[in-house]
N, C-alpha and C positions, 0 to 999 in steps of 0.2 A: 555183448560187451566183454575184452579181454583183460581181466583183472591180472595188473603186473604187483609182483610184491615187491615194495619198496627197500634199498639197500638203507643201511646206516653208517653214514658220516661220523669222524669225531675231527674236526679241526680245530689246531692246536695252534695257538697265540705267540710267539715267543718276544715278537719288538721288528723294529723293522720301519719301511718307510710305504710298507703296503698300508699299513693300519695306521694313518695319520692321515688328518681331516684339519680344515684351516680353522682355529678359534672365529669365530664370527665377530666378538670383542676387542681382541688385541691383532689377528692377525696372526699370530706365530702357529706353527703345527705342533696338534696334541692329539693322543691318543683317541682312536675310534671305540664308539662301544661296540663290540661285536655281536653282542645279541640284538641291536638294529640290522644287522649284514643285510637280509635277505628284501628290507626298504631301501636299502642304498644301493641294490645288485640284486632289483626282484626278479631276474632271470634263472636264479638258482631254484626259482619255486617250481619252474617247469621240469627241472631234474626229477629221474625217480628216485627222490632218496630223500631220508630224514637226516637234516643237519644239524646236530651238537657242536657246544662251542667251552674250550678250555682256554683260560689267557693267564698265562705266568703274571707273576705279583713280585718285585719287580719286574714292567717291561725292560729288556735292552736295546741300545743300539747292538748291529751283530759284530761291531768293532770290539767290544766288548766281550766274545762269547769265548767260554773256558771248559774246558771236560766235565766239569761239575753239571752245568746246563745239559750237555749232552745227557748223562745219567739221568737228569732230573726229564726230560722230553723222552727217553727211554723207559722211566719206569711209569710215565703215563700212559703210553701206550700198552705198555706190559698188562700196566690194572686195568687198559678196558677194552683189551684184544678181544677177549670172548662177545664184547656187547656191537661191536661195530666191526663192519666190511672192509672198510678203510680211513685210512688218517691221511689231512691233509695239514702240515708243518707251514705255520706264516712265518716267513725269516726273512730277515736282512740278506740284499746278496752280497754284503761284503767277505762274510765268512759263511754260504750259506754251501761250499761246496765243500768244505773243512765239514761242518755236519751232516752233510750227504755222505761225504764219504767214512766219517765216522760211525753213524747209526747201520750203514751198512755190513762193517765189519761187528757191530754188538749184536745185530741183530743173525740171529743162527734156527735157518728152518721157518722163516718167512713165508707165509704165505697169501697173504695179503699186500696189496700197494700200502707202502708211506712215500706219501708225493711233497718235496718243497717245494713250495714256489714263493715267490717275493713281486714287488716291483720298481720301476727306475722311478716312477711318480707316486706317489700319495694315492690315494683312493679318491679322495675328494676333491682333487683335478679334473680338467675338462677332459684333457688328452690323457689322462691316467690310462695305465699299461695294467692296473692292478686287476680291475675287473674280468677282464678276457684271459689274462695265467691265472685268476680263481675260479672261473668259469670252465675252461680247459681241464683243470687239475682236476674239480669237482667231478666234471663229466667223465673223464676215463678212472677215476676211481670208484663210479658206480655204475662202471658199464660194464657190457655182459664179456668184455674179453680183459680175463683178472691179469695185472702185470705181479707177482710177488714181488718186487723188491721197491728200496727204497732208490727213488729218483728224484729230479730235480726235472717243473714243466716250468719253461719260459719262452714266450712269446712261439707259442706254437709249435715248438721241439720238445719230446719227454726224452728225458736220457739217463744211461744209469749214474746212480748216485756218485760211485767211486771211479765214474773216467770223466766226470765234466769238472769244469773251471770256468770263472768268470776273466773275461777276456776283455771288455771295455763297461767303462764305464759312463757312455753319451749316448749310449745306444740302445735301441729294448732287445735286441738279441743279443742279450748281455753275455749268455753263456755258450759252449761249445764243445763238443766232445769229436777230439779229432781222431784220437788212436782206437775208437768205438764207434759202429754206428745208432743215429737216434732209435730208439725202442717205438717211437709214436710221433706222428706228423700231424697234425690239425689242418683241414684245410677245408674244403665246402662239407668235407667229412672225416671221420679221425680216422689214418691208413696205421695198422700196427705191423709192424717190423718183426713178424712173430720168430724168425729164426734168431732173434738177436735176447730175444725176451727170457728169462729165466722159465724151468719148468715147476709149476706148483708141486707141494712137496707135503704130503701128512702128519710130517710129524711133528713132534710137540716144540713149541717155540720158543728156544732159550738166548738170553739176554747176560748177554757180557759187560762188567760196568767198569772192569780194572782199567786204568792207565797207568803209564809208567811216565810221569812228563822230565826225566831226564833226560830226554832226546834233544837235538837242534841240529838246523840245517843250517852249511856253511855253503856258501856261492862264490865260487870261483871264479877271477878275473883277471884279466893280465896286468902283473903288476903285484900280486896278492902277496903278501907277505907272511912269510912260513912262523915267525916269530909269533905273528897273533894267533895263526892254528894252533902253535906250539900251547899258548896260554890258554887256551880252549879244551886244548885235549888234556892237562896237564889240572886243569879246575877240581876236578876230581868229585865235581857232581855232575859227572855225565857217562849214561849208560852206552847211549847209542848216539851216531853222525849221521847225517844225511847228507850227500855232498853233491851241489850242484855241478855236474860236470858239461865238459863243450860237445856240442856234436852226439855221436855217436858214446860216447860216455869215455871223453878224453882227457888230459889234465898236463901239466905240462913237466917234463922229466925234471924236474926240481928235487936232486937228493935228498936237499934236509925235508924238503915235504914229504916225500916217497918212507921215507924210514919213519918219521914221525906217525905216521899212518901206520904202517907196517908194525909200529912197538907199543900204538895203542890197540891194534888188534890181538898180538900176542897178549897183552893185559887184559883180555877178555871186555873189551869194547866190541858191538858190533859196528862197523860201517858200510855203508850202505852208499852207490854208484846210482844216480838218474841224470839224466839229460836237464841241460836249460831249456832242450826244446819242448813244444807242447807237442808234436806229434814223433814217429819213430822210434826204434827201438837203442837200448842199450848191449852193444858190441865191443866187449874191452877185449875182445881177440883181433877186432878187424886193423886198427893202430898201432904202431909201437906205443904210442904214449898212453893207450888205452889198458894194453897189455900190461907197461909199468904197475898200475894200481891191481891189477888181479893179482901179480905177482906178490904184493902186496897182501893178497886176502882180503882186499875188498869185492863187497857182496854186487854182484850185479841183478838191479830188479828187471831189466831184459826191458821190459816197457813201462 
């Protein structure tokens, strides 16, 4: 007989519409207990691994979710990195790619999976989606090939944390990583993408909690009017822009906007150039009107 030694789980609770089950009573959806999980999803039993379970007090919806959360989902994993293999994050996929791609910048020297996953239905649905992304998530974080980083597993795609986005919301392949490819595939068996995958790493794991939330991002559109930038950049509680730009990372040669930009960067503002699209990169050499904003001193993130 081949005795396999069992990994350890710690999945983390945050709110969400994974962990909602119909009152039998009234009818409406209320919170699941999770230390039933593995009666409601005795599939997990066959995993090799022992599964913990943590649930924030309060739960949120992820409409809700603020830097404070992240910290607080951060420092639980911090206090019990040493006792488990990997963390699995229940989230909301409203903002569940905002905390992928947050946890993955706090987190420095990873070497372990944190996987979110979520669902578009309830758990306690017939056609519920939640079972198969916690069953998925559960199995490649205690499988023998380690992903270190924080990802995000939905309906059958793992991807990294900080290149997915959710992209529909009628659909269970809710999310999508286009300017990256998937890290892990699900299918009669799980295919890893091992050149895309991070390399595990020794050393000691530290955790970043600062935010600065004076940022905002402004979206640009034809038609936009340079007077509301102007009262934007002008607020004087704001550190940094993020500016959704057209294309290629374009915007349209509008003096008074070009200079407004230009004299909040001289006042030590950072701003910052991305695309409204979801895939491609950012080239403010390849347009003139691209080029206006560099001239500028605006940052280009390239992708």
């Amino acid at each position: 007989m081949i005795k396999t030694d069992k990994k350890n789980l710690l999945v983390i609770y945050t709110g969400g519409t994974i962990g909602m089950i119909h009152d039998e009573e009234t009818g409406s959806l209320k919170p699941f207990n999770f230390g039933k999980l593995k009666t409601v999803v005795p599939e997990l039993k066959k995993l090799p691994c022992k599964i913990d379970f943590h649930s924030f007090d309060p739960l949120i919806d992820s409409s809700d979710m603020q830097p404070e959360r992240w910290i607080q989902i951060a420092e639980v994993i911090e206090e019990n990195y040493g006792k488990y293999d990997g963390f699995i994050v229940l989230h909301g996929t409203d903002t569940m790619a905002y905390t992928a791609s947050a946890l993955s910048y706090m987190f420095q020297n990873l070497n372990k999976p944190v996987i979110l996953t979520g669902s578009q239905l309830p758990i306690g649905e017939i056609r519920t989606d939640a079972k198969s992304n916690l069953i998925t998530a559960a199995e490649i974080a205690c499988g023998n090939v380690v992903v270190p980083e924080v990802c995000i597993c939905f309906n059958n795609q793992l991807f990294r944390g900080n290149r997915a986005e959710k992209f529909t919301s009628s659909k269970f392949d809710a999310f999508q990583s286009i300017n990256y490819p998937s890290l892990a595939e699900a299918g009669t068996e799980i295919n890893y993408n091992h050149d895309a995958i991070r390399e595990v790493n020794n050393n000691a794991l530290k955790v970043k909690t600062h935010f600065n939330n004076s940022v905002m991002i402004f979206k640009l559109f034809p038609g936009v009017n340079e007077k509301v930038l102007s009262a934007i950049l002008k607020s004087g509680a704001l550190k940094g822009l993020i500016i959704e730009t057209y294309g290629s990372g374009n915007a349209p040669k509008n003096e008074k906007l070009l200079k407004q930009l230009g004299d909040a960067v001289k006042n030590q503002m950072v701003i910052v150039n991305v695309s409204q699209c979801s895939g491609g990169v950012v080239q403010m050499e390849k347009y003139e009107n691209g080029l206006a904003l560099k001239r500028a001193c605006v940052v280009s993130t390239m992708t």
